[in-house]
Every structure is written in structure tokens, then in C-alpha cells.
N, C-alpha and C positions, 0 to 999 in steps of 0.2 A: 640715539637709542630708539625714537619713537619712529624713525625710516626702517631698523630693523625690524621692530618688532612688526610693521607692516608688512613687508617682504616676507616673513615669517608666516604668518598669517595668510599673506595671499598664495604663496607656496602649498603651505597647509591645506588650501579650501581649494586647488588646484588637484591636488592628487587625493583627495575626496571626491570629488566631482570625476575625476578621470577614473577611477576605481571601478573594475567590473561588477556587475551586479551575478552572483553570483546563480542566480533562479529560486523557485522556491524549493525549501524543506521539507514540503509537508505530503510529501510519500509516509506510505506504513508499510513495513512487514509483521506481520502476525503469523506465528509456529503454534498448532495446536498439537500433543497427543497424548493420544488415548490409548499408550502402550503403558506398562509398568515399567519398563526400562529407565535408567537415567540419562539424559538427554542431553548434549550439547550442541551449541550452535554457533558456527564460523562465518563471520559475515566482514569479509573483506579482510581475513588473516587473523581480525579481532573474537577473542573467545566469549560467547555469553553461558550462561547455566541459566538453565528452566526450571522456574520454582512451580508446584504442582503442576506441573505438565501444561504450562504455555508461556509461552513469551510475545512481547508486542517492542518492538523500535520503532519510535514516532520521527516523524522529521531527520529522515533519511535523504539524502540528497539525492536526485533526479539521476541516471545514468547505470551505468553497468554495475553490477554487486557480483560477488562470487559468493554464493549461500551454501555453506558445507552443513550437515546436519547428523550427528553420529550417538550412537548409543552406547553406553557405556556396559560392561556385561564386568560381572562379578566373577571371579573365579578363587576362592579364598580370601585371605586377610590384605594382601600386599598383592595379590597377581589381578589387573584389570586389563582388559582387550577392548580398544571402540571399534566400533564395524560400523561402514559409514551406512546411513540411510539415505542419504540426499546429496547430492552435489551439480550444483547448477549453476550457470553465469546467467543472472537473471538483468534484465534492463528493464528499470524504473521510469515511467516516467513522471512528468510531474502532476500531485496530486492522485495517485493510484496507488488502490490498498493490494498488496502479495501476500494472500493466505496460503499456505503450509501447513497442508493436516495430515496427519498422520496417524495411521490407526491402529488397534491392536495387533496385527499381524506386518507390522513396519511397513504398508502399504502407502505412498505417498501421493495424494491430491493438492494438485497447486490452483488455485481461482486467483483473477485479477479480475477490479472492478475498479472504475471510477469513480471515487466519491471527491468532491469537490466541494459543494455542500455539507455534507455531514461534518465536518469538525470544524468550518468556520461561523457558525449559527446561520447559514445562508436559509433559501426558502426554503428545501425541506429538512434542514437540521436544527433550525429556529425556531419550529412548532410550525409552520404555516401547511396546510396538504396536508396534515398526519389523514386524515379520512380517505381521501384521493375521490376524484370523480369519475368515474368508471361506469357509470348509467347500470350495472347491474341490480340495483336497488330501485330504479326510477322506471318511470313510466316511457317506454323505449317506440312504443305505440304499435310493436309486431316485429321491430328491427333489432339484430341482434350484433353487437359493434365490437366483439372479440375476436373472431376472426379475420379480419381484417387486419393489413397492415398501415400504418401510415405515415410514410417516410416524407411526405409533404414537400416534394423537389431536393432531398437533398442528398439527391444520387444512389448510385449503388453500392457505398460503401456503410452506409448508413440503414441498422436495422431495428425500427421502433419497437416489433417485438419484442425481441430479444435486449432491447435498450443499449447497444453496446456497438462499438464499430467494427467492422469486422478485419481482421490483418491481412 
């Protein structure tokens, strides 16, 4: 019994150990609008409904999504018609927020950004930086350090203005 119950076990801690790691969850989509319509949202076949006009899915997993976005239009008691506002196969990667705005004239704006930081209390979502150092307050001594870019060697895909990599 006690040689089973080992083999068991080591079995067990075998195909835990051999087990892929899966990546992380913690992508976001966020769907804003600012239509009066009623709004649904298909994200990978799955229906969501938007409660006053926004929705947030946290810990989405890394990779392709297909984001369908459709408005729902009234037309008496029992007859309803959705017309789509958005459909896109979007790819996530990991740790990047997918904003979805949408605006009174079903006018659609998609923003991705990076945040890494911001939801796991890292440096600047832990309070640390909230002021930021930026010498626009400080004594600069004639020198004016906005204009400038400062990619500091790491290449040309890399844009410190703008903060962001470019595709």
C-alpha cells in the first residue's frame, strides 16, 4: 500500500511539474459608449450585456479575440434588429489594456496601451512616481528638456515620447 500510494504521488507531482504554464491573464478589454443604444458584446462567441454603457473583462488571456460589438435598436414590443457596430479579431498580448469607445454617433475608437504596473501595485500603480519628475517645475537653468527624445540605445523601435513601441 505505502509503494502505491508513492508511485501515486510521484506520478501526480510529475504531470504537475510537466504541465504547461499557461501565460499570464491579466490583459483587459474595456468597451465604453456614449450612445443611448443598447449594447452587446461578443467576445470569442461569448455574449456579454453592458450595464450603463460600459463594460471591463479582466484577465483575459494573451492571444487572438474576435470582439463583435452590436446595438440593439427597438422597433415595437417583440420586433428588435442588432446592427453591428464593431467587429474585429483583435490580438492581445500579455499585460495590454483594449479600449473600445464608442460614441454617440456609433463612431468606433480602439486605444491599446501597456500597463503592467497599474494593476499589480508595481512602481507606478503602488503610489510611488504619482508626481513624476519632469524638470518643468524645477530650476532647468535656461534648458528646456521636452522636446527632446530619449530613447537611450534602444533602437528604433522604441519611442520614449510617445511611450509606446511602435508596430
Amino acid at each position: 500500500m505505502k509503494k502505491i500510494f508513492t508511485l501515486a504521488a510521484i506520478l501526480f507531482s510529475i504531470t504537475t511539474f510537466a504541465a504547461e504554464y499557461p501565460g499570464p491573464n491579466d490583459s483587459k478589454v474595456a468597451i465604453r459608449s456614449f450612445s443611448d443604444a443598447y449594447i452587446q458584446v461578443f467576445i470569442d462567441g461569448r455574449q456579454y450585456n453592458m450595464n450603463q454603457n460600459g463594460f471591463a473583462f479582466d484577465n483575459i488571456c494573451a492571444g487572438r479575440h474576435q470582439i463583435e460589438v452590436y446595438k440593439i435598436d427597438n422597433y415595437g414590443r417583440f420586433r428588435t434588429r442588432p446592427q453591428r457596430v464593431y467587429c474585429n479579431v483583435s490580438f492581445v498580448k500579455p499585460w495590454e489594456s483594449l479600449n473600445i469607445n464608442i460614441d454617440r454617433f456609433e463612431c468606433v475608437n480602439v486605444q491599446t496601451r501597456f500597463d503592467r504596473d497599474d494593476r499589480r501595485g508595481g512602481y507606478n500603480g503602488g503610489g510611488y512616481n504619482q508626481g513624476g519628475y519632469d524638470n518643468r517645475g524645477y530650476d532647468n537653468r535656461g534648458y528646456d528638456n521636452r522636446g527632446y527624445d530619449r530613447d537611450n540605445g534602444r533602437g528604433p523601435v522604441y519611442n520614449d515620447r510617445d511611450d509606446h513601441y511602435r508596430h
